[in-house]
MDTraj code that builds the backbone (N, CA, C; nanometers):
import mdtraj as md
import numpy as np

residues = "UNK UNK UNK UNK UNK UNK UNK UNK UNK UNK UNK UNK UNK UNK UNK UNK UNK UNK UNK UNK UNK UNK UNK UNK UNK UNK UNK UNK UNK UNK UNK UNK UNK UNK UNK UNK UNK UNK UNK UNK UNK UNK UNK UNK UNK UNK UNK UNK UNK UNK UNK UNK UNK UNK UNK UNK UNK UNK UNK UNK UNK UNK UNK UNK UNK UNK UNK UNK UNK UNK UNK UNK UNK UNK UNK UNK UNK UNK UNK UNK UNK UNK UNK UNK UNK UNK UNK UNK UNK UNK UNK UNK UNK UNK UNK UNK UNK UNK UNK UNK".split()
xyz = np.array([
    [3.1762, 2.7022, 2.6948],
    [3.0945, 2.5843, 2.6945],
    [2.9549, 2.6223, 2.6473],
    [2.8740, 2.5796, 2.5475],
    [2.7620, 2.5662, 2.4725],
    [2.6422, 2.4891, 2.5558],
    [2.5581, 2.5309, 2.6045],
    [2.4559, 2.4333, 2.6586],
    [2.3639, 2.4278, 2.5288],
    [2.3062, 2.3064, 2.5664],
    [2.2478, 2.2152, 2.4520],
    [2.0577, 2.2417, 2.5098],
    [1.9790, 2.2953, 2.4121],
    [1.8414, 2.2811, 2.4316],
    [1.8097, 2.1222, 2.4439],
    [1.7552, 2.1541, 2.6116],
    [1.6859, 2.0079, 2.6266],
    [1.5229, 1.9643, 2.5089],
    [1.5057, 2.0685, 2.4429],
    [1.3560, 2.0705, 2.3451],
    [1.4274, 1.9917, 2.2204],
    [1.3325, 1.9125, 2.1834],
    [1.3635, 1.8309, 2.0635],
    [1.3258, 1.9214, 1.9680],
    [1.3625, 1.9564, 1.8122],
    [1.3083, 2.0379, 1.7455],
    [1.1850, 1.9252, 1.6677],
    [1.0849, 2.0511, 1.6838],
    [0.9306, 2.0142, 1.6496],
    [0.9640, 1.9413, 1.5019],
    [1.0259, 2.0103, 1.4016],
    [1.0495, 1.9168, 1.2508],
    [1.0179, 1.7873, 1.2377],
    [1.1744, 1.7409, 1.3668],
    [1.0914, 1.5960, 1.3459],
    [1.0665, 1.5531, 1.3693],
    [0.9669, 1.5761, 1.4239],
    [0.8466, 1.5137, 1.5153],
    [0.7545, 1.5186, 1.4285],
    [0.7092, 1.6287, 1.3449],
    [0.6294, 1.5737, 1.2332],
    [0.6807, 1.4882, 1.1650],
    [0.7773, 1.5226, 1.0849],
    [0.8760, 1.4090, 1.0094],
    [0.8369, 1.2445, 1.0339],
    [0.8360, 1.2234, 1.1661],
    [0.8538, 1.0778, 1.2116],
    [0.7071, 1.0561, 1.1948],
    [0.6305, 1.1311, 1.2463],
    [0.4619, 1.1553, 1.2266],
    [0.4137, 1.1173, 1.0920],
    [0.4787, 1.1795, 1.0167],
    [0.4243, 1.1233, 0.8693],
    [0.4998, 1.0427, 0.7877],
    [0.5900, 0.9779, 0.8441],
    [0.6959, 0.8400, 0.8117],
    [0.5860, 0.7429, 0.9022],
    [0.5483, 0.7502, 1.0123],
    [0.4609, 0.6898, 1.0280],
    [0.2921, 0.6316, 0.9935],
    [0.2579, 0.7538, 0.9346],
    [0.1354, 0.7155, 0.8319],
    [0.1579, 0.6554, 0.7412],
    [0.2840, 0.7089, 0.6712],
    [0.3426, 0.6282, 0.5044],
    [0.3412, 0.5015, 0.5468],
    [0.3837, 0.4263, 0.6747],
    [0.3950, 0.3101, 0.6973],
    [0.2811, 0.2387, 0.7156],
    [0.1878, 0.3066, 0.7784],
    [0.0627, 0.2286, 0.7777],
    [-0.0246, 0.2564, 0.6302],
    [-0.0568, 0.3254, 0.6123],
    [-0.1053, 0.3660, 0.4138],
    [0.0055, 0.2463, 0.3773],
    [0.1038, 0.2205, 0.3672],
    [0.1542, 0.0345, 0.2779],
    [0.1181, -0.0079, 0.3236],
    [0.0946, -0.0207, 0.4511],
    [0.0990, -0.1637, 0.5274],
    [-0.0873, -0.1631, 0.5039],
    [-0.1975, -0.0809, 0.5131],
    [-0.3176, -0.1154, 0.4415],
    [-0.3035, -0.1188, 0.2961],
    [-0.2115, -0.0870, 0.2114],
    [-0.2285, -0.1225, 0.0866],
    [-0.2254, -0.2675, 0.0002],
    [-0.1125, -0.3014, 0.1110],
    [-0.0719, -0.4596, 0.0752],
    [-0.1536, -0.5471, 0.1762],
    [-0.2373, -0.5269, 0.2561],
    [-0.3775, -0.5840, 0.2694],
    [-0.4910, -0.6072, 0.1923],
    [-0.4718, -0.4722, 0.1308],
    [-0.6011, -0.4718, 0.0242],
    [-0.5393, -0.5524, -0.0956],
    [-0.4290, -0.5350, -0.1416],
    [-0.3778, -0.6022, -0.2240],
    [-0.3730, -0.7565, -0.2166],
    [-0.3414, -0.7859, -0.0897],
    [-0.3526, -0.9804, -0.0683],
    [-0.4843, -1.0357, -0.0393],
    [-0.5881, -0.9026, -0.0035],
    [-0.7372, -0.9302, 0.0133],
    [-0.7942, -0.9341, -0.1474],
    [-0.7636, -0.8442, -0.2257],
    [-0.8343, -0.8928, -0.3498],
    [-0.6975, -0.9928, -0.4602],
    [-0.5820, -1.0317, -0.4113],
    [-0.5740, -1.1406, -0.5044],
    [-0.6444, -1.3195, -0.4470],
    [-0.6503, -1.3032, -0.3221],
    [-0.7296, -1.4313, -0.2839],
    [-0.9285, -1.4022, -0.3480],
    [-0.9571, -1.2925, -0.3613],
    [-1.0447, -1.2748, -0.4038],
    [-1.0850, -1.2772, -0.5531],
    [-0.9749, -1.2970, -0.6650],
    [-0.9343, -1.2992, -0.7659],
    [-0.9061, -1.4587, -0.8134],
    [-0.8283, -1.4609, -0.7140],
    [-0.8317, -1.6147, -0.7022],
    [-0.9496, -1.7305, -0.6920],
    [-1.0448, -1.6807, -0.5956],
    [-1.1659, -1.7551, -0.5916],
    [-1.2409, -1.7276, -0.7411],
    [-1.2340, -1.6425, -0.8304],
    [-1.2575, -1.6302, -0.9149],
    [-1.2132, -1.6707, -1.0577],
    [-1.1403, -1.7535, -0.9946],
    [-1.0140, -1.8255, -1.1173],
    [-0.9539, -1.7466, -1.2428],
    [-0.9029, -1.6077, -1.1340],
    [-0.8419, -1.5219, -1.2196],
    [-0.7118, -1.5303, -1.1534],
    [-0.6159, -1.6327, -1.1789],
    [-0.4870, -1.6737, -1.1135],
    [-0.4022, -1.6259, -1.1439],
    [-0.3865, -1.5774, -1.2533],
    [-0.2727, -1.4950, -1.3630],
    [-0.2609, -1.3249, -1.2595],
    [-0.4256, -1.2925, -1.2483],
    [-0.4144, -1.1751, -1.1950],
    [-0.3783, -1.1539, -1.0111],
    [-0.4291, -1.3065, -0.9622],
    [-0.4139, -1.2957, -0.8362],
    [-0.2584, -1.3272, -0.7767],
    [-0.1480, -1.3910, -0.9107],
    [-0.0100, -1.3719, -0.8612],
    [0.0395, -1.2850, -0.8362],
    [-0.0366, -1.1919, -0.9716],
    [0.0455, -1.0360, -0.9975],
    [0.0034, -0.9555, -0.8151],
    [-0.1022, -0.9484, -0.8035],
    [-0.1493, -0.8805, -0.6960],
    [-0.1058, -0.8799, -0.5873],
    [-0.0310, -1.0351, -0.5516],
    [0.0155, -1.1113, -0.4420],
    [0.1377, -1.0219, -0.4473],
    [0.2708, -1.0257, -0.5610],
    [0.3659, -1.0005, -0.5817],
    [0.4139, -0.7969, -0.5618],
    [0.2890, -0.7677, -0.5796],
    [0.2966, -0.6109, -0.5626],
    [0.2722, -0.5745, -0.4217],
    [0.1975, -0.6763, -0.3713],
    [0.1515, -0.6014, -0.2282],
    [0.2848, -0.6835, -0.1214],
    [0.3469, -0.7690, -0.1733],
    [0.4595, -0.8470, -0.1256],
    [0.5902, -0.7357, -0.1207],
    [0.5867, -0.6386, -0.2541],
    [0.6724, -0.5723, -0.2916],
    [0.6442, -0.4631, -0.1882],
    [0.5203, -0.4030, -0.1815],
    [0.4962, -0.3063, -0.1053],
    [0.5532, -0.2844, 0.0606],
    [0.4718, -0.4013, 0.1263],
    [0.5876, -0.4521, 0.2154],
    [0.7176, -0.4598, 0.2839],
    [0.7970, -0.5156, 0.1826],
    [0.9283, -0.4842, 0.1729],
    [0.9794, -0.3626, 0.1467],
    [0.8960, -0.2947, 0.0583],
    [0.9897, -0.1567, 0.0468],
    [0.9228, -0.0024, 0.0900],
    [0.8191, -0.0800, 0.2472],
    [0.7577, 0.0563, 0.2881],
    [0.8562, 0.1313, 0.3634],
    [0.9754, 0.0910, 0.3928],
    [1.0498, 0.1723, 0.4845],
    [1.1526, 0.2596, 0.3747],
    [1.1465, 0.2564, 0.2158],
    [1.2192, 0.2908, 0.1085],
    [1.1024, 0.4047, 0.0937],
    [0.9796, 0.3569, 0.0847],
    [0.8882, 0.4562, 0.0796],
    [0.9269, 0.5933, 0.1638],
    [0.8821, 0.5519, 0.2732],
    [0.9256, 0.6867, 0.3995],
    [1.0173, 0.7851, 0.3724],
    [1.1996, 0.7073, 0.3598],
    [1.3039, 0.7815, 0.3222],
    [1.2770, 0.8068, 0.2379],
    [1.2302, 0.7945, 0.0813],
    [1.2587, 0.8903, -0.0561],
    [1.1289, 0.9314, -0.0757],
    [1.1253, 1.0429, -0.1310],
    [1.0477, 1.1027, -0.1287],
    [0.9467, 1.0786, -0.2636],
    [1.0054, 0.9951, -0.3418],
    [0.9161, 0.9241, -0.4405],
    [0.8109, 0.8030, -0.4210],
    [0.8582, 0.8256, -0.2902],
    [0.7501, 0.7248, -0.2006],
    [0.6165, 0.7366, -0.2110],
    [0.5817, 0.8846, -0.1955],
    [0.4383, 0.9360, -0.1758],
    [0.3793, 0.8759, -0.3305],
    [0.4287, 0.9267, -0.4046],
    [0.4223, 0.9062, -0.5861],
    [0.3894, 0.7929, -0.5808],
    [0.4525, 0.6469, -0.5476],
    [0.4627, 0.5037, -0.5152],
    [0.2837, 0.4695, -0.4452],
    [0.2820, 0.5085, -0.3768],
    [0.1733, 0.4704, -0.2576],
    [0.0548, 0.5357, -0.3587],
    [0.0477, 0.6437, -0.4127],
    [-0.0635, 0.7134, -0.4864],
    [-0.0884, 0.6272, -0.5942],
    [0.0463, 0.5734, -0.6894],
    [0.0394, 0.4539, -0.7783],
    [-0.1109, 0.3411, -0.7280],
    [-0.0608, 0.2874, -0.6688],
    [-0.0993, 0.1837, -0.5379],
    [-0.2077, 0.1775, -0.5503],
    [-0.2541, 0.3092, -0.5062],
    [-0.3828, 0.3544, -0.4479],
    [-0.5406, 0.3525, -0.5687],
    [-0.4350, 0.3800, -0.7135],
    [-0.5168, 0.3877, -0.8236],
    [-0.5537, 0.1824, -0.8453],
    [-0.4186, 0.1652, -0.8302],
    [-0.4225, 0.0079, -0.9058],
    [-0.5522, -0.0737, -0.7852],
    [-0.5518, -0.0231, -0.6721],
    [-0.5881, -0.1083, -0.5482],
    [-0.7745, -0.0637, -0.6308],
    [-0.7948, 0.0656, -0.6399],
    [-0.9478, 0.1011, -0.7835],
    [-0.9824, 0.0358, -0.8729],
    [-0.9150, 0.0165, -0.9483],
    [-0.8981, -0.0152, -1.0559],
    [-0.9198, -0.1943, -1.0522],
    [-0.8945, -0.2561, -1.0019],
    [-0.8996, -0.3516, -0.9743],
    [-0.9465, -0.4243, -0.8778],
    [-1.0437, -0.3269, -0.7813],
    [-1.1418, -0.3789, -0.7067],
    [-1.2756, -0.3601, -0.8057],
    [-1.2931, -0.2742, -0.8717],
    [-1.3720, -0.2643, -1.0008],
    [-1.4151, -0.3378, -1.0992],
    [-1.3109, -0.4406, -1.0832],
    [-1.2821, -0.5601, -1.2084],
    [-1.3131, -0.6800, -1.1256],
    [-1.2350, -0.6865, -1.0413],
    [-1.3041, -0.7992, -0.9202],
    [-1.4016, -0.7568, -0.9346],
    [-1.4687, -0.6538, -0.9205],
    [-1.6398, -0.6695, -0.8508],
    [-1.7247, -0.7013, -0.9743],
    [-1.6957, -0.6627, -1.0608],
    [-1.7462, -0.6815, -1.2160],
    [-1.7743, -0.8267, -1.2371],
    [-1.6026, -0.8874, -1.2241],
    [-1.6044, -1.0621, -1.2186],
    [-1.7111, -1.1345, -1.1359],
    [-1.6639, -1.0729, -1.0571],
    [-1.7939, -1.1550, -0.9425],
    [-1.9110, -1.1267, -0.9847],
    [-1.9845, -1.0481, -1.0106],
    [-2.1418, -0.9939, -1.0661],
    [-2.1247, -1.1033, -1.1891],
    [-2.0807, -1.1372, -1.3113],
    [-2.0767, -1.1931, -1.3587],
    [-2.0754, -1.3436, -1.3422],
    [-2.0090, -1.3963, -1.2079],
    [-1.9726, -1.5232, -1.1992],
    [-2.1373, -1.5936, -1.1133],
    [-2.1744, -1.5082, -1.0328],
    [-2.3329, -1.4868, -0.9540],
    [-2.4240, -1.4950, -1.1179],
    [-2.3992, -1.3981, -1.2062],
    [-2.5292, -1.4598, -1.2951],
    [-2.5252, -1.5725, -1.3381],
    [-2.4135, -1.6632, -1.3944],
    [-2.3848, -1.7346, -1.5145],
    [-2.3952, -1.9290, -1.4176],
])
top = md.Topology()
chain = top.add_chain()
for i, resn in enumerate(residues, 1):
    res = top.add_residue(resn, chain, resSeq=i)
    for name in ("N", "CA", "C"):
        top.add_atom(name, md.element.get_by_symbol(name[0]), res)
traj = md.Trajectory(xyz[None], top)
């Protein structure tokens, strides 16, 4: 008869540890994402504030796809550029919409 270590192995316990950050890193991404397409929106950039809506919608749905594959991290870093990139342009718009 084999007795069984009552110790969980430490692995995954990190493991779950950083399946759990991945989840919150989407879950603030697609905040920032539905925070600047309503912000895009007030700017009557509607074309851009669907797209924005639709990615951070996507994000969402597939943060628990994130976690398991490991192309996840890759995914979220994506994210992370577009969420730049386009708070940049919002902020641009707006400076523009304040002068005119």
């Amino acid at each position: 008869m084999t007795t069984r270590s009552k110790e969980l192995p430490r692995l995954s316990d990190v493991e779950a540890c950083q399946a759990g950050g991945q989840m919150m890193v989407a879950s603030r991404y697609a905040e920032c994402l539905h925070r600047l397409a309503r912000q895009a929106s007030y700017l009557n950039l509607q074309e851009l504030a669907k797209r924005l809506t639709d990615v951070a919608d996507l994000i969402e749905e597939m943060a628990v796809d994130f976690v398991v594959d490991k192309r996840g991290g890759i995914m979220l870093r994506k994210a992370s550029g577009l969420i730049g990139t386009v708070e940049a342009a919002v902020g641009r718009a707006a400076r523009r919409a304040t002068l005119h």
